[in-house]
TORPA-4810 file (N, C-alpha, C, O; in nm, 3 decimals):
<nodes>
NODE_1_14.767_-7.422_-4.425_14.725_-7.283_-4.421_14.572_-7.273_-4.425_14.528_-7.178_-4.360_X
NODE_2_14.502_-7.331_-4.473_14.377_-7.354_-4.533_14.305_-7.353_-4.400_14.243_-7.257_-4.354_X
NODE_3_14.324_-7.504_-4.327_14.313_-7.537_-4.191_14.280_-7.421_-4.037_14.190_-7.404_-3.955_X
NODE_4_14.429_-7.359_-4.071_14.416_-7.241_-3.950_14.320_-7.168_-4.005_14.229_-7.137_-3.929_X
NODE_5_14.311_-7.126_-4.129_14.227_-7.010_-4.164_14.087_-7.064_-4.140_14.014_-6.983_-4.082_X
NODE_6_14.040_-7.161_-4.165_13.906_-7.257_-4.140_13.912_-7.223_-3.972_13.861_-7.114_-3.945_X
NODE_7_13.947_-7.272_-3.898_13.957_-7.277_-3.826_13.955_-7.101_-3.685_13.884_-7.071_-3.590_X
NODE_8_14.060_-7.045_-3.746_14.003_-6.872_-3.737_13.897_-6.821_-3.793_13.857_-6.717_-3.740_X
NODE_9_13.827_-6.866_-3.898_13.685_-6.805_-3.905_13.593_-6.891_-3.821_13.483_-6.839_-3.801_X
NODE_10_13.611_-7.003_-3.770_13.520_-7.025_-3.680_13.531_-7.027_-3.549_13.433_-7.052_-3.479_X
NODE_11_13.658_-6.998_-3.493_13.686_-6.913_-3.364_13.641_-6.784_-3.367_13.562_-6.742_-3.283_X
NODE_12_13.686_-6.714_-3.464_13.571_-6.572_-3.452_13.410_-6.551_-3.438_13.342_-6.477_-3.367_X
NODE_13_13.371_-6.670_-3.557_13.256_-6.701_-3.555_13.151_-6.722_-3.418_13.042_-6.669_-3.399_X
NODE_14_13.234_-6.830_-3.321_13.179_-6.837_-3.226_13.201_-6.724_-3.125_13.100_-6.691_-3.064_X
NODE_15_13.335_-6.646_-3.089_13.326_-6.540_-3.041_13.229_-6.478_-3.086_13.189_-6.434_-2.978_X
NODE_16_13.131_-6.426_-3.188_13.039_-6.313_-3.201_12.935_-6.363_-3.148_12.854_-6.293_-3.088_X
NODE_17_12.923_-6.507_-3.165_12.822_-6.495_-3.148_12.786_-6.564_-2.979_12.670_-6.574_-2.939_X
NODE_18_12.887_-6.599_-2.910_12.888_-6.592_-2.768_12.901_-6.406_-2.730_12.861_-6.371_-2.619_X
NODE_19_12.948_-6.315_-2.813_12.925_-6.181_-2.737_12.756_-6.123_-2.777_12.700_-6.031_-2.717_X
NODE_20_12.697_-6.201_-2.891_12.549_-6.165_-2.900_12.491_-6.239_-2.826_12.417_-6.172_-2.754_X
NODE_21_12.487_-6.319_-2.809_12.399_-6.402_-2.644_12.433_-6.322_-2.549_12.335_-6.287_-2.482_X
NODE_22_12.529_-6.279_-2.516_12.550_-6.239_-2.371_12.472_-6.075_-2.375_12.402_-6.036_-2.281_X
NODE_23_12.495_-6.000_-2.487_12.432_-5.916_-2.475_12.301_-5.907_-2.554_12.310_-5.789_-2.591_X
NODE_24_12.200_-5.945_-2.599_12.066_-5.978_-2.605_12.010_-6.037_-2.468_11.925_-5.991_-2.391_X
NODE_25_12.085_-6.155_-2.461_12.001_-6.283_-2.348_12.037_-6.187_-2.182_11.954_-6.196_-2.091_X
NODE_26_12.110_-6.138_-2.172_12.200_-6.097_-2.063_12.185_-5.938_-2.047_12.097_-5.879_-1.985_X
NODE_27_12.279_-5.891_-2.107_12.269_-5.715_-2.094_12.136_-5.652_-2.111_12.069_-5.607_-2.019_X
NODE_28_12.109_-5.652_-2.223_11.967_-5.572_-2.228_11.849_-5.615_-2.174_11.755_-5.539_-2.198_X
NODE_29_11.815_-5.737_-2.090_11.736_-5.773_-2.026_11.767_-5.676_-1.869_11.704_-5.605_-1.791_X
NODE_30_11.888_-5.721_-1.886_11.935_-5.600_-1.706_11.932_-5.472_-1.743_11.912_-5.397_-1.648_X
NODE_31_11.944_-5.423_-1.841_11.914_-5.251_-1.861_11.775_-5.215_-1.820_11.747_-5.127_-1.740_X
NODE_32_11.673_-5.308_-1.895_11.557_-5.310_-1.923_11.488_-5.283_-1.743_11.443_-5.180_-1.693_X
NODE_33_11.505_-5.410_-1.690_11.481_-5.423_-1.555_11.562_-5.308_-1.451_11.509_-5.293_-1.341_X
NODE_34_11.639_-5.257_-1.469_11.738_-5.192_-1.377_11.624_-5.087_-1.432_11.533_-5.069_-1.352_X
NODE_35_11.617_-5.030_-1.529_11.497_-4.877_-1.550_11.380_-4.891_-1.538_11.302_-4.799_-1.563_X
NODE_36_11.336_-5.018_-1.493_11.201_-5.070_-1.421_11.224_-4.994_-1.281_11.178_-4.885_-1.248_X
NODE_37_11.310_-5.084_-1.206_11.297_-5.094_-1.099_11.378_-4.886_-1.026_11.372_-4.820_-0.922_X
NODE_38_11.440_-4.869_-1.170_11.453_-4.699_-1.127_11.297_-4.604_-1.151_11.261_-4.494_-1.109_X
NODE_39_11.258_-4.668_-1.203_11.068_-4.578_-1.219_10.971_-4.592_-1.102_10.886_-4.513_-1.059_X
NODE_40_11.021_-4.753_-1.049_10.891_-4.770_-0.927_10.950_-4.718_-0.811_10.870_-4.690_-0.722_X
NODE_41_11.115_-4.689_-0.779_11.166_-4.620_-0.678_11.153_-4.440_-0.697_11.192_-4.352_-0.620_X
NODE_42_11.087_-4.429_-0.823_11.088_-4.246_-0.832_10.969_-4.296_-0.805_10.930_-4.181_-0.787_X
NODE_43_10.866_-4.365_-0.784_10.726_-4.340_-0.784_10.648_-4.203_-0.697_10.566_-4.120_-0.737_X
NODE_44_10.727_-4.228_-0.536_10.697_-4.087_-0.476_10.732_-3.950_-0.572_10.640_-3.869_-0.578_X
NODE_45_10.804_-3.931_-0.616_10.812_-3.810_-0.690_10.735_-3.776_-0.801_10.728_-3.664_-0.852_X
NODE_46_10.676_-3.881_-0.836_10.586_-3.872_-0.974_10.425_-3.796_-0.930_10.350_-3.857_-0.854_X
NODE_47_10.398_-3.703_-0.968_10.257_-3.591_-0.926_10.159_-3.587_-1.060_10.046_-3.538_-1.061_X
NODE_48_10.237_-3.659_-1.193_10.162_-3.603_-1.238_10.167_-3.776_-1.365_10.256_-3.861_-1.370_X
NODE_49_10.034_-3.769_-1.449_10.031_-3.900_-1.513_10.154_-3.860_-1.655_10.215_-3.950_-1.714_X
NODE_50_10.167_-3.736_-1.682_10.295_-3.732_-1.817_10.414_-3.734_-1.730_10.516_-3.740_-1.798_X
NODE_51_10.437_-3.731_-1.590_10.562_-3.774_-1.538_10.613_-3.920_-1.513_10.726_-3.969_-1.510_X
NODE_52_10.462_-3.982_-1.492_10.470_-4.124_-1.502_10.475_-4.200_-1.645_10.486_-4.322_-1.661_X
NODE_53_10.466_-4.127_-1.719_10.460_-4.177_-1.873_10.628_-4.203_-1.879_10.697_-4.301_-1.907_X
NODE_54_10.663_-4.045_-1.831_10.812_-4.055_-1.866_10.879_-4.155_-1.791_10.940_-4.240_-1.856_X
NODE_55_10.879_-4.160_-1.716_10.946_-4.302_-1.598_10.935_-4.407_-1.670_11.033_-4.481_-1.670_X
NODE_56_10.833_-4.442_-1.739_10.795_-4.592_-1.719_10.818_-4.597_-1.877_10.836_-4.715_-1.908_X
NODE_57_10.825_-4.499_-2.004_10.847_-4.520_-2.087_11.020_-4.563_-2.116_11.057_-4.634_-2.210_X
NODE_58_11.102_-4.508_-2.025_11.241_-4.578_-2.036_11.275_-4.678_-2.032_11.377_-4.725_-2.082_X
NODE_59_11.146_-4.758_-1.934_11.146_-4.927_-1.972_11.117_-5.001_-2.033_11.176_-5.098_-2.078_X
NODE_60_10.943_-4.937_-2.051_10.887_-5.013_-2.155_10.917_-4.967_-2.299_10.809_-4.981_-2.357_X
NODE_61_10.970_-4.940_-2.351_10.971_-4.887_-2.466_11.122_-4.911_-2.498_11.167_-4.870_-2.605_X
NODE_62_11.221_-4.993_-2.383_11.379_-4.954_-2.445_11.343_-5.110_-2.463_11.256_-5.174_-2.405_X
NODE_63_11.451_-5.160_-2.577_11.426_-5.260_-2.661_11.474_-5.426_-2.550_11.593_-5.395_-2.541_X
NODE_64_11.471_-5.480_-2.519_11.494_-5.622_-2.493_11.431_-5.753_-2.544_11.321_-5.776_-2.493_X
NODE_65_11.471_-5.833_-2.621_11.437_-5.974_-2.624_11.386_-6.044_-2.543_11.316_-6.140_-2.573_X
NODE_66_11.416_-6.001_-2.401_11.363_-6.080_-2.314_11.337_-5.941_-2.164_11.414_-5.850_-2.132_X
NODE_67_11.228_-5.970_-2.115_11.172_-5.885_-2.012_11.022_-5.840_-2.055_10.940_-5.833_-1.963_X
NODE_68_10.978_-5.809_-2.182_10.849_-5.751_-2.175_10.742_-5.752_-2.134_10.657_-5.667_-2.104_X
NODE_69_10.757_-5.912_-2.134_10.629_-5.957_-2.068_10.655_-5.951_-1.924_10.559_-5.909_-1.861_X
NODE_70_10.741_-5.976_-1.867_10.753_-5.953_-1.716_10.747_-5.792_-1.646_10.675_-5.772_-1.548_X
NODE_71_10.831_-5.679_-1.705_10.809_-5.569_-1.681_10.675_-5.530_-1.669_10.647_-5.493_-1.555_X
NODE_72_10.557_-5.525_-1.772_10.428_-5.529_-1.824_10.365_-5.556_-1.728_10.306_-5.479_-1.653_X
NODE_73_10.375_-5.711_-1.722_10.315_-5.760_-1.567_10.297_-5.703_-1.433_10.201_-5.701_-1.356_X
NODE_74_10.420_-5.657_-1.426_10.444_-5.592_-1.273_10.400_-5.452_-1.263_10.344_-5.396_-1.169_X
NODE_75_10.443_-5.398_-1.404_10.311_-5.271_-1.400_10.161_-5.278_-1.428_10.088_-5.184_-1.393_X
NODE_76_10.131_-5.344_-1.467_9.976_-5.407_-1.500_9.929_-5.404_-1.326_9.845_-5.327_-1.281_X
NODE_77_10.006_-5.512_-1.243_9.971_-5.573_-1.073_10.006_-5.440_-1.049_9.969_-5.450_-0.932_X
NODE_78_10.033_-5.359_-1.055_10.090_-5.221_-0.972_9.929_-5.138_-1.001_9.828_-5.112_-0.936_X
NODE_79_9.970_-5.123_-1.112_9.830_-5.031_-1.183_9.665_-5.108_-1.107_9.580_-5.030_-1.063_X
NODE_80_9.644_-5.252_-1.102_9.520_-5.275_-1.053_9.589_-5.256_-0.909_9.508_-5.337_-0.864_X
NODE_81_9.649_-5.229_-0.819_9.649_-5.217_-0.699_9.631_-5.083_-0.670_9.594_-5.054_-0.557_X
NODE_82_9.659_-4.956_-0.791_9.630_-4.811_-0.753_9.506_-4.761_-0.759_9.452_-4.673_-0.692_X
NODE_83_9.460_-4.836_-0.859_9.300_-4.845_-0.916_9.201_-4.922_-0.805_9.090_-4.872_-0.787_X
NODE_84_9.240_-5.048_-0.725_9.211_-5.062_-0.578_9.150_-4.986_-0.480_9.036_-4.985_-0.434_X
NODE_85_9.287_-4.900_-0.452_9.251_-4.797_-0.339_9.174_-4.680_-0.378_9.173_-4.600_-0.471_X
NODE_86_9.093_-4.706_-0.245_8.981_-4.626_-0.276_9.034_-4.485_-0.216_8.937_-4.415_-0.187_X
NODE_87_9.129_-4.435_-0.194_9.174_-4.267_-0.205_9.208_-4.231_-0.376_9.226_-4.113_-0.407_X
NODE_88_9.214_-4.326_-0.470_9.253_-4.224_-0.549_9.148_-4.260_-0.647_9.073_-4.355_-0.668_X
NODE_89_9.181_-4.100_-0.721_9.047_-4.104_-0.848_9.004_-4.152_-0.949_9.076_-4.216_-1.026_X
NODE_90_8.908_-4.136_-0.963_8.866_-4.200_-1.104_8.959_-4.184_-1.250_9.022_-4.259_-1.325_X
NODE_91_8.921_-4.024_-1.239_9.030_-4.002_-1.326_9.203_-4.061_-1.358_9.272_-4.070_-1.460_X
NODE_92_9.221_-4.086_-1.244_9.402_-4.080_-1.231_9.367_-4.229_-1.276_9.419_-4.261_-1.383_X
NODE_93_9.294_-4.321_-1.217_9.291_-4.447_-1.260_9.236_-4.455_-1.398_9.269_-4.557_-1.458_X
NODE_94_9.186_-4.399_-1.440_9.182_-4.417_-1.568_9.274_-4.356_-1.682_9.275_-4.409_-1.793_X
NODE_95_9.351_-4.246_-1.656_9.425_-4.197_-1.767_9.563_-4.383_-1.746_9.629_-4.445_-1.829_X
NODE_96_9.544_-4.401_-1.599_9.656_-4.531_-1.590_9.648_-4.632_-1.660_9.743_-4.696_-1.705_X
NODE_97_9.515_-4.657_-1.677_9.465_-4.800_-1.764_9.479_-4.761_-1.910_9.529_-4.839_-1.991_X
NODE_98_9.432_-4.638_-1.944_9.443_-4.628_-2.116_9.596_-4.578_-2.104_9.612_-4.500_-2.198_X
NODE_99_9.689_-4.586_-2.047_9.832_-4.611_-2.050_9.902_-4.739_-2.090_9.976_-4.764_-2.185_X
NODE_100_9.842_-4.836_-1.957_9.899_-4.974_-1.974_9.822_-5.098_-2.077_9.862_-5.209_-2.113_X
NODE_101_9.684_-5.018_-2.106_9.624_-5.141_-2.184_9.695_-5.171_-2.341_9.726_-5.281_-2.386_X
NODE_102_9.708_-5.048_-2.401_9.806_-5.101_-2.509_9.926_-5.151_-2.525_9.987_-5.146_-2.632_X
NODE_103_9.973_-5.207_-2.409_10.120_-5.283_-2.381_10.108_-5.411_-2.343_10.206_-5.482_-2.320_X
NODE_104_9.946_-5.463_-2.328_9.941_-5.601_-2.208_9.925_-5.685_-2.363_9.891_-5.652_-2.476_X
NODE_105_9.984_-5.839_-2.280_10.015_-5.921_-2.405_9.877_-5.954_-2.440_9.821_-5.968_-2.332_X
NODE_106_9.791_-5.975_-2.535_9.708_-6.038_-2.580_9.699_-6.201_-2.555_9.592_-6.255_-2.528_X
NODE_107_9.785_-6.251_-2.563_9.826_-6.408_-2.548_9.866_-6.439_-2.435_9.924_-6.547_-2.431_X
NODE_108_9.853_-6.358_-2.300_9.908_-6.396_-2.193_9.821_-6.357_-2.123_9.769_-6.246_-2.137_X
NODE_109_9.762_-6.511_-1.962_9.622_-6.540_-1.926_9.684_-6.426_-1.830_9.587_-6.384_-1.767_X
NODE_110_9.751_-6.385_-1.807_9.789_-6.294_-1.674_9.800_-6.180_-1.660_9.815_-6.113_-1.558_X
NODE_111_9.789_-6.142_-1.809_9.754_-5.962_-1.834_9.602_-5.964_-1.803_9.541_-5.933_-1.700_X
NODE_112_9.560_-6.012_-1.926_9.412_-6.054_-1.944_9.317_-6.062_-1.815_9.209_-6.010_-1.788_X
NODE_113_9.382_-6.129_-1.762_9.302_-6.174_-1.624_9.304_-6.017_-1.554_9.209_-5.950_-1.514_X
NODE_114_9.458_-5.985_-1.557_9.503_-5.868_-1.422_9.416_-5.739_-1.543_9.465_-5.635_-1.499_X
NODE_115_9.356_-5.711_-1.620_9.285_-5.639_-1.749_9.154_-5.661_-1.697_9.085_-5.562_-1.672_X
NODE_116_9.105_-5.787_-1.675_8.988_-5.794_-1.634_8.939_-5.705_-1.474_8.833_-5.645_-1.462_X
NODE_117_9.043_-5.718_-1.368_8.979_-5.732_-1.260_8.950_-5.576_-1.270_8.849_-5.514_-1.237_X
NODE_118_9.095_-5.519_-1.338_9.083_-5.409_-1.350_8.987_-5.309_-1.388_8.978_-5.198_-1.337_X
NODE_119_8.906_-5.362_-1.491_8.730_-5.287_-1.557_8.654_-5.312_-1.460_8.574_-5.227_-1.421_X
NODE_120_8.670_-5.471_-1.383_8.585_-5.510_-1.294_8.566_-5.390_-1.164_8.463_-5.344_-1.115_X
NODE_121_8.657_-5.373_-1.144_8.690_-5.261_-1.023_8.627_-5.151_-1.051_8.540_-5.104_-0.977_X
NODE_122_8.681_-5.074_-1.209_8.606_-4.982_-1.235_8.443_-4.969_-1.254_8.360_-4.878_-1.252_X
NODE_123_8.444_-5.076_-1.269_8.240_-5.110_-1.260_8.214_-5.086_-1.163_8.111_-5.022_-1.140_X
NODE_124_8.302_-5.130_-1.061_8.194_-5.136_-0.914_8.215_-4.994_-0.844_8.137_-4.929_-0.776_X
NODE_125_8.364_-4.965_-0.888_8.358_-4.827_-0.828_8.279_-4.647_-0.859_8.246_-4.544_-0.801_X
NODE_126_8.284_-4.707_-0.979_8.220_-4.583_-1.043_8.103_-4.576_-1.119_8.072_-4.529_-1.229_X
NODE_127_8.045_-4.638_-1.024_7.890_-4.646_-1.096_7.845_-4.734_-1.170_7.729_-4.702_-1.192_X
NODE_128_7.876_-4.859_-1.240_7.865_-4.992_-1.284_7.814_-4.918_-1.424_7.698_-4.902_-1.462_X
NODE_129_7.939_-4.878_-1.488_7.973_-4.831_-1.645_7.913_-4.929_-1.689_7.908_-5.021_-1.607_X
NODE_130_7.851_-4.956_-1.813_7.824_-5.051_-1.855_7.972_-5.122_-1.963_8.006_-5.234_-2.002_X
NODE_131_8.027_-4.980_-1.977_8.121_-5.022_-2.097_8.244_-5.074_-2.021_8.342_-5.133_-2.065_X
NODE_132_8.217_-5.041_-1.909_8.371_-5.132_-1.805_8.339_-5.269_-1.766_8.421_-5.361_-1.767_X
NODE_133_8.208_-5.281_-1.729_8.144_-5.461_-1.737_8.160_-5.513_-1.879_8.194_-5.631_-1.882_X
NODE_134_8.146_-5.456_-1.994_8.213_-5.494_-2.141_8.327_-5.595_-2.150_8.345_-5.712_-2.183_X
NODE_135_8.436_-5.423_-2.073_8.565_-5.425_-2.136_8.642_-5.569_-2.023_8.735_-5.642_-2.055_X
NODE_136_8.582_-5.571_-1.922_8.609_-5.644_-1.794_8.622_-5.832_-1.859_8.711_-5.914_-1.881_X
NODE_137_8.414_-5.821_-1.869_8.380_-5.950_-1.948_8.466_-5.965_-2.113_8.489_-6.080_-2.148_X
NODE_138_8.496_-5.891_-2.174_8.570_-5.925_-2.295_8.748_-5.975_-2.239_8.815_-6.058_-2.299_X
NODE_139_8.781_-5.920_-2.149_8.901_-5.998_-2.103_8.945_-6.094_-2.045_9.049_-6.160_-2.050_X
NODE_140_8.812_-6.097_-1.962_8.792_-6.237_-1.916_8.758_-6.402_-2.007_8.787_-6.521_-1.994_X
NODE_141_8.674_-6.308_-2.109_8.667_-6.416_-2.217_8.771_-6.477_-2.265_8.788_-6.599_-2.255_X
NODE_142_8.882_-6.365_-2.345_8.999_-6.397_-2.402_9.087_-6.489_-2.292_9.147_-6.592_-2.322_X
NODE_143_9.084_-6.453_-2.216_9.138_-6.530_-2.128_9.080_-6.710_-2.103_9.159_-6.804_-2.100_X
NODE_144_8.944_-6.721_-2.088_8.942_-6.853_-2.104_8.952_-6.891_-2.242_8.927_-7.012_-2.245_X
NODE_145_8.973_-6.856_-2.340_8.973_-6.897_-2.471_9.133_-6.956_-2.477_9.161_-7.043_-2.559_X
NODE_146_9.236_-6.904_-2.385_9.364_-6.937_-2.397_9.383_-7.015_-2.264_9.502_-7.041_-2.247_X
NODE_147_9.306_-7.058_-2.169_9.338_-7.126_-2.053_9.140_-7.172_-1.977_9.087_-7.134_-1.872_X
NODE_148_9.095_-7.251_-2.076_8.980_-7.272_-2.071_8.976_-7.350_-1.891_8.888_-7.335_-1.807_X
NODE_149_9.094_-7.426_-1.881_9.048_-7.519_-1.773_9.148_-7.464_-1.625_9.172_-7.539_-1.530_X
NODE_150_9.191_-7.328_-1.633_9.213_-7.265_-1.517_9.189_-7.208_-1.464_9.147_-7.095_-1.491_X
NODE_151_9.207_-7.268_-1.328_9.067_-7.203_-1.205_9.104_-7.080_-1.203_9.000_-7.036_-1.253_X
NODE_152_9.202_-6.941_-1.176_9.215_-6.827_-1.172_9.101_-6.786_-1.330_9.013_-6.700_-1.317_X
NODE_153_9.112_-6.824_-1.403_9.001_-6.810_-1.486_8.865_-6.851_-1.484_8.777_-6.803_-1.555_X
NODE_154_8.855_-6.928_-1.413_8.692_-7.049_-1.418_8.614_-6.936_-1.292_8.510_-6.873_-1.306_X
NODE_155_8.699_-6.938_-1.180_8.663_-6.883_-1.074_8.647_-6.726_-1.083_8.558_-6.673_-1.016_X
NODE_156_8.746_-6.633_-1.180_8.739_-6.507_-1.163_8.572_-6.461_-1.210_8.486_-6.390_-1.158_X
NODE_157_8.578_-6.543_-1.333_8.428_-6.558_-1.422_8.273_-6.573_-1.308_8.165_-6.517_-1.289_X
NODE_158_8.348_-6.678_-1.260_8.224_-6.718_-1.167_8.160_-6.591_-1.049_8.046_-6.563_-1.012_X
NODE_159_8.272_-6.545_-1.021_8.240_-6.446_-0.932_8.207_-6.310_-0.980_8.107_-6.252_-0.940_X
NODE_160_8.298_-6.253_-1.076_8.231_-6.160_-1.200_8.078_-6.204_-1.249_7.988_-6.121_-1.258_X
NODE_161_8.068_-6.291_-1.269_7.872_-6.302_-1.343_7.802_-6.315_-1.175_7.693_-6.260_-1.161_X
NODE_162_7.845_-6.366_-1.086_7.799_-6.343_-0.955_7.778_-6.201_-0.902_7.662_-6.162_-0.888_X
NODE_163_7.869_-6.132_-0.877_7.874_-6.012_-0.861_7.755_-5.889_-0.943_7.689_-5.791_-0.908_X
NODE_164_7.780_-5.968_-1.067_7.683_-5.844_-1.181_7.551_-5.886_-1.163_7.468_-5.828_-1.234_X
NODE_165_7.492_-6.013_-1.050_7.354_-6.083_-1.098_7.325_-6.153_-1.117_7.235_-6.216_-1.061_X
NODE_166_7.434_-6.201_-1.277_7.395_-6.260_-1.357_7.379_-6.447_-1.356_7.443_-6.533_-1.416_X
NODE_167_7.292_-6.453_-1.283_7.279_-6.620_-1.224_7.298_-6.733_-1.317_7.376_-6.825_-1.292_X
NODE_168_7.208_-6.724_-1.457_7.228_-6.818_-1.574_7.413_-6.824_-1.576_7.477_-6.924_-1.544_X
NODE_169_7.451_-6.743_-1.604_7.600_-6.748_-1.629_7.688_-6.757_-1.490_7.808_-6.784_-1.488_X
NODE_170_7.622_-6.735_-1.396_7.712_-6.792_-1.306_7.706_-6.970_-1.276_7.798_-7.050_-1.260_X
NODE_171_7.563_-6.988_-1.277_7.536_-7.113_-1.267_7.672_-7.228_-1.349_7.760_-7.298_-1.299_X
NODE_172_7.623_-7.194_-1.527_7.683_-7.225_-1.634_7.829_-7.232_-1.591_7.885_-7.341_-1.599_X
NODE_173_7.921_-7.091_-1.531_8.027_-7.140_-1.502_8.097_-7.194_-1.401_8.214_-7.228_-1.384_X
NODE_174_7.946_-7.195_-1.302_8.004_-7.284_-1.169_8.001_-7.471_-1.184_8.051_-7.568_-1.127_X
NODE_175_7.908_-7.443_-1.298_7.875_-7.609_-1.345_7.997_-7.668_-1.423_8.035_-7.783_-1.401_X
NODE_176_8.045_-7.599_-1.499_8.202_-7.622_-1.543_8.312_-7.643_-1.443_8.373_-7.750_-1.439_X
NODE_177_8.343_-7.528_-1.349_8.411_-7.578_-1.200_8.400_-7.705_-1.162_8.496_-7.782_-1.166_X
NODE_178_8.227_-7.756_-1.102_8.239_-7.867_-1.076_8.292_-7.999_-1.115_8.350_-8.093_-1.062_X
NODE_179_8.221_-7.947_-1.299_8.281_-8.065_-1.382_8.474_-8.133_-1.361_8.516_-8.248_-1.372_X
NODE_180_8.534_-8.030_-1.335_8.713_-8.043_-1.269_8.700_-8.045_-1.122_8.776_-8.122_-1.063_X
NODE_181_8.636_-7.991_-1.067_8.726_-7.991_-0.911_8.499_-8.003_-0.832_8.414_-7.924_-0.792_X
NODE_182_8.516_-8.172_-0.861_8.359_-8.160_-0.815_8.314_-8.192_-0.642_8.208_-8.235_-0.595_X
NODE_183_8.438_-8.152_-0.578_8.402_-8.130_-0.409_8.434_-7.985_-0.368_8.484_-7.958_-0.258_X
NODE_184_8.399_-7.883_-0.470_8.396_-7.741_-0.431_8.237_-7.725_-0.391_8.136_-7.711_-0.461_X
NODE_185_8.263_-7.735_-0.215_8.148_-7.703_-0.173_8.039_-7.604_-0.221_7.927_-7.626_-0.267_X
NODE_186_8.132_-7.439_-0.188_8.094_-7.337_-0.208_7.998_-7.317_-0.373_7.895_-7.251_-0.381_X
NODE_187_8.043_-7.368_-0.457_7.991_-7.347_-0.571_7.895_-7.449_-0.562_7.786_-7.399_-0.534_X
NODE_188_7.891_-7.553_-0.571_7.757_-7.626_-0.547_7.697_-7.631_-0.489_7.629_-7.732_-0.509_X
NODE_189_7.650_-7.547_-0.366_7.582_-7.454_-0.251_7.542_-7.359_-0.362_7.421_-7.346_-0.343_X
NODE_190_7.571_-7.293_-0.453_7.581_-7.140_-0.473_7.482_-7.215_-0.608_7.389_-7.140_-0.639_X
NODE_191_7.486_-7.298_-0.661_7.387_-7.367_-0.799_7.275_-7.407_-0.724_7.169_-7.351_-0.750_X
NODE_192_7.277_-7.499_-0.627_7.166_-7.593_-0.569_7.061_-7.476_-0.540_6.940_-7.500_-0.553_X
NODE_193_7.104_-7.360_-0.505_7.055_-7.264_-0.405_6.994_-7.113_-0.476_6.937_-7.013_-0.432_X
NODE_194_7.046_-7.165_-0.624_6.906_-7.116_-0.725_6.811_-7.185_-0.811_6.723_-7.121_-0.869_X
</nodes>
């Protein structure tokens, strides 16, 4: 008697907890994504930035174990591609960014980076803010601090302190480039040649 009963608590046992994998690892990752991908298909209908709050808060904000960082992502690459085009405004791009910046992972080179280009853009587009070359260069930093020796980082840098002028620091991080990948023409053209 002892036996079966041993034995039925750990047949149940594993039933729960094969129905909590399936729905943590499984279900709520597809809820999560299915109200992603229902926000970027209302996108035409969305006119206004508290209509887009509402869309996009059903995703980001409904709970999953797994998806955040990927959802995030794809609105992060969405958001620097609206902020891109040069038809839309300053404004609209910016109420978008102080939307998505408090959601991007801190610890992940691919917010950070897609965070950076994003200020970067806003520098160049709207008058070279000083506080968007800041917010641009502070993400870019964090970012090599967590992926010191990758080129989407080595290179974004290089061309950001290029772009702003700033030659000492472009030099500095084109001289690092070389130090890893030392038959990049272009950058050792671009040192020799100050």
């Amino acid at each position: 008697m002892f036996k079966l009963l041993t034995k039925q608590i750990l047949l149940l046992t594993l039933i729960v907890l094969v129905i909590w994998a399936i729905i943590f690892g499984s279900y709520l990752p597809l809820i999560k994504s299915r109200r992603f991908i229902s926000a970027l298909g209302s996108l035409s209908l969305i006119k206004t930035i508290e209509q887009f709050k509402t869309f996009f808060n059903r995703s980001l904000n409904f709970y999953s174990p797994i998806g955040d960082e990927e959802v995030t992502k794809f609105l992060v690459s969405d958001i620097l591609s609206f902020v891109s085009d040069d038809n839309q405004s300053e404004s609209g791009s910016r109420m978008l960014v102080d939307y998505i910046e408090p959601r991007i992972f801190q610890d992940d080179v691919r917010h950070l980076l897609a965070m950076a280009q994003i200020y970067w853009i806003l520098w160049e587009k709207y008058g070279y803010n000083e506080a968007d070359f800041e917010k641009a260069e502070n993400y870019f930093k964090k970012a090599y601090v967590i992926g010191p020796k990758l080129p989407p980082v080595l290179y974004g840098m290089f061309d950001f302190y290029k772009a702003k002028g700033d030659v000492v620091t472009a030099k500095e991080i084109g001289e690092e480039i070389l130090n890893y990948w030392p038959n990049d023409e272009e950058i050792e053209n671009y040192i020799n040649s100050r």
